[in-house]
VOPAGU-2260 file (C-alpha; in pm, 1 decimal, decimal comma):
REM VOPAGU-2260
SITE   aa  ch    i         X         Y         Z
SITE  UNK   A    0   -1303,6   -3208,6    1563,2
SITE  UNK   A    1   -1359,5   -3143,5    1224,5
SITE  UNK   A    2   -1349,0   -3458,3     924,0
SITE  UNK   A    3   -1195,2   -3364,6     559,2
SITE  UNK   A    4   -1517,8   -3445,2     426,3
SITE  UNK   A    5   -1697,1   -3178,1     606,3
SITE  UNK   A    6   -1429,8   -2888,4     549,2
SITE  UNK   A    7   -1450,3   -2962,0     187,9
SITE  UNK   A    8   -1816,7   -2880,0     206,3
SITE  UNK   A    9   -1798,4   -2560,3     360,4
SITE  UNK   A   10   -1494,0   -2452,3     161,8
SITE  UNK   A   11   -1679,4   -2498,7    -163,7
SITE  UNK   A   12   -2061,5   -2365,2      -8,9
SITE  UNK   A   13   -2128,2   -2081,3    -172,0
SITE  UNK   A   14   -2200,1   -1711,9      23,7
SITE  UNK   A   15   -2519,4   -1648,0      55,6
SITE  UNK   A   16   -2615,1   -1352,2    -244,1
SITE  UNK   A   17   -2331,2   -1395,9    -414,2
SITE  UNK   A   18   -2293,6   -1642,5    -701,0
SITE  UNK   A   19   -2038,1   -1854,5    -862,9
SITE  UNK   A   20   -1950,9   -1626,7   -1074,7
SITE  UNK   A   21   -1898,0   -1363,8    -801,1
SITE  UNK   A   22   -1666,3   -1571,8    -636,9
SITE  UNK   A   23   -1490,8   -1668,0   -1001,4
SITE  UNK   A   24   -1465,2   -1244,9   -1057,1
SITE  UNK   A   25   -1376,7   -1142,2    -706,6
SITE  UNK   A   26   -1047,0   -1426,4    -720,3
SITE  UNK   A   27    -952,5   -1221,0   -1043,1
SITE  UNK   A   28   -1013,5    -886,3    -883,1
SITE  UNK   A   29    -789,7    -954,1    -581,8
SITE  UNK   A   30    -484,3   -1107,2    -827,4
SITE  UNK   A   31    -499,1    -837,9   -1007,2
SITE  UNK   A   32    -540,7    -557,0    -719,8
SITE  UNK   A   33    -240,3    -783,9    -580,6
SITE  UNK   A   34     -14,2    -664,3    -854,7
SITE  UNK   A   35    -126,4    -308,2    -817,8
SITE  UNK   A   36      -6,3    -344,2    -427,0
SITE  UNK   A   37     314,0    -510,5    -492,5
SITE  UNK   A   38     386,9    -227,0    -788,3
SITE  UNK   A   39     302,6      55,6    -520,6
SITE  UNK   A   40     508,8    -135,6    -283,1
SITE  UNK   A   41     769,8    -119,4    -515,5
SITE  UNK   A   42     779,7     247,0    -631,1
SITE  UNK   A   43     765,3     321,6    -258,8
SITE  UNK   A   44    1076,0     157,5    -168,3
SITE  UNK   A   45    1261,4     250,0    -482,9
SITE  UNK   A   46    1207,8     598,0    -408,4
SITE  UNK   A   47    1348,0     563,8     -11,9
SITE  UNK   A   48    1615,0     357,7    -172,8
SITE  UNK   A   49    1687,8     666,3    -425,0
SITE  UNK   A   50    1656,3     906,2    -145,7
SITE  UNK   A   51    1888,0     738,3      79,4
SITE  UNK   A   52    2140,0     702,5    -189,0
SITE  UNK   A   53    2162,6    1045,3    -278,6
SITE  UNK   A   54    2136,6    1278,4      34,0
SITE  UNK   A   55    2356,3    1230,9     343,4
SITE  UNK   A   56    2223,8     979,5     597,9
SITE  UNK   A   57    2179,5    1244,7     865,5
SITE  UNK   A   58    1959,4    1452,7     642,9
SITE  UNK   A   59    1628,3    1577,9     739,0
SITE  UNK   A   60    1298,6    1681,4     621,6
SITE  UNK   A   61    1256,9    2026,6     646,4
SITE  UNK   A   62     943,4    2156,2     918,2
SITE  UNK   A   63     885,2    2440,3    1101,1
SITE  UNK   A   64     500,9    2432,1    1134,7
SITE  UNK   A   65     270,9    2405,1    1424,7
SITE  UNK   A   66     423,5    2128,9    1617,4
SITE  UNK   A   67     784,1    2159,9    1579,0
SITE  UNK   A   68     927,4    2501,2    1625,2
SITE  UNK   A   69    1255,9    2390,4    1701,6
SITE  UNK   A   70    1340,4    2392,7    1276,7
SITE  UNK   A   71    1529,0    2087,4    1325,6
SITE  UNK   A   72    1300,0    1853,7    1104,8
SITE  UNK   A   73    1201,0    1478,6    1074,3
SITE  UNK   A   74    1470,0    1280,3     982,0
SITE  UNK   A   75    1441,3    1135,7     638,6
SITE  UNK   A   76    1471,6     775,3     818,9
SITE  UNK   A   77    1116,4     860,9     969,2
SITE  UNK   A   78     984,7    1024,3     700,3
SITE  UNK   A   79    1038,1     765,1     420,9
SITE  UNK   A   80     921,6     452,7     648,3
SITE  UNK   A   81     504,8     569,3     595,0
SITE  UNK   A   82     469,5     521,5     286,9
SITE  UNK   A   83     608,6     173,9     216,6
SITE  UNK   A   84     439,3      10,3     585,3
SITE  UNK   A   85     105,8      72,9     379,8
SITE  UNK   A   86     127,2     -90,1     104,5
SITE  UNK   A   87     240,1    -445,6     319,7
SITE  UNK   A   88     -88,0    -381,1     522,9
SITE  UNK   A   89    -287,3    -380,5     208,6
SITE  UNK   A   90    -118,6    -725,7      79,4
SITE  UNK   A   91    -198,1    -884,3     432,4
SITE  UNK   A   92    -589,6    -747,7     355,3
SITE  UNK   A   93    -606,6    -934,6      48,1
SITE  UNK   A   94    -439,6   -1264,7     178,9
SITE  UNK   A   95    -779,0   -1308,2     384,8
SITE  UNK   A   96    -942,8   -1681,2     332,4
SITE  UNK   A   97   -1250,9   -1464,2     240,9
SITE  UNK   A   98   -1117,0   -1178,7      51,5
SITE  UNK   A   99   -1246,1   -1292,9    -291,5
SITE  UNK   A  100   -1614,0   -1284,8    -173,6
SITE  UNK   A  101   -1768,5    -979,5    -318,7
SITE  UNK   A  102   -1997,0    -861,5    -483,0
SITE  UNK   A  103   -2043,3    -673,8    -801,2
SITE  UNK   A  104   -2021,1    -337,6    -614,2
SITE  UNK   A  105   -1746,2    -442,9    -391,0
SITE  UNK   A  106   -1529,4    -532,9    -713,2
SITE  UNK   A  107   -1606,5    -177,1    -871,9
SITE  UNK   A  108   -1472,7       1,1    -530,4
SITE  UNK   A  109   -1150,2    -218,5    -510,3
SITE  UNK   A  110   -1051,9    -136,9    -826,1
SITE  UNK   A  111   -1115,5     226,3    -818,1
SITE  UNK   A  112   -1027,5     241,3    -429,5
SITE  UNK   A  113    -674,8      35,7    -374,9
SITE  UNK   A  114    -522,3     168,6    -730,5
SITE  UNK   A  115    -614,3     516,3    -620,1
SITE  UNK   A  116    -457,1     461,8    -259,0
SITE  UNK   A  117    -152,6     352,4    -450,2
SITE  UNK   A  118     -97,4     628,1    -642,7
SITE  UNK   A  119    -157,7     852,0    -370,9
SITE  UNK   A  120     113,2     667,1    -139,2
SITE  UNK   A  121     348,5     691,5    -409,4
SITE  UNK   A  122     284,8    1026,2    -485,3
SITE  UNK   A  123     280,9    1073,3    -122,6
SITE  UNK   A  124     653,8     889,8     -77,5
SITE  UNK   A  125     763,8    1143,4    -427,8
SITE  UNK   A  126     677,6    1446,5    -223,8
SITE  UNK   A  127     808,4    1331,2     107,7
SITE  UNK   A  128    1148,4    1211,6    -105,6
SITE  UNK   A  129    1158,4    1528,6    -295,3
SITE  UNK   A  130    1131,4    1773,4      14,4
SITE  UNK   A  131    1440,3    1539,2     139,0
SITE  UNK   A  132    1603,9    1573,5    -207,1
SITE  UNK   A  133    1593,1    1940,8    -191,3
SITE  UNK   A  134    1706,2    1981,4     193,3
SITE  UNK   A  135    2021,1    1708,7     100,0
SITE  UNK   A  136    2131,3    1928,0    -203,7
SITE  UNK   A  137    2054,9    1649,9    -431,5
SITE  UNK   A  138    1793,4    1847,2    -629,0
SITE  UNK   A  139    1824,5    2210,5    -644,7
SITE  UNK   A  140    1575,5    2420,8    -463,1
């Protein structure tokens, strides 16, 4: 069994090659790369919620491609849930007791890498939505 005392020590020890500034840079990196996941979150689910608004409910996605010659279609139900299940997967990542150790190089790929994987799930969920849009009547075509 563990004492407070010792805990306290190994919560503050520092990573080996990584300094305190590291650690101080890679706390900001994941607050702000937070808010980028929560905003991608966000668009996502706005644009189901617009979809599902303004198409009828049994609406589908349109596909007649390789593996679904039948012409029926996904139904938009399936086809908005993708885009929005990422998004809480990334927040979990970051949520890690250890996600603020990193590096300098580390801290340059999150924030290129998770803001770019945002905007490609949202554009993603837009194109998804927009295919939906079109089949519903809701934008014409």
């Amino acid at each position: 069994m563990k004492d407070g005392a010792n805990s306290d020590a190994e919560q503050t020890a520092i990573p080996e090659g990584l300094t305190e500034e590291d650690l101080r840079l890679g706390k900001v990196a994941c607050r702000r790369v937070e808010v980028v996941k929560w905003i991608a979150l966000a668009v996502c689910i706005g644009i189901a919620i617009y979809t599902f608004t303004s198409v009828p409910w049994e609406t589908r996605m349109p596909y007649d491609g390789k593996y679904d010659r039948s012409g029926k279609g996904l139904p938009m139900q399936v086809a908005m849930f993708p885009a929005p299940a990422m998004p809480v997967g990334f927040l979990r990542s970051g949520r890690k007791p250890d996600a603020y150790q990193m590096g300098k190089g580390s801290r340059i790929a999150t924030y290129i890498l998770i803001p770019a994987v945002a905007i490609g799930l949202a554009w993603g969920q837009w194109i998804m939505a927009e295919g939906i849009l079109i089949a519903g009547g809701a934008l014409p075509g």
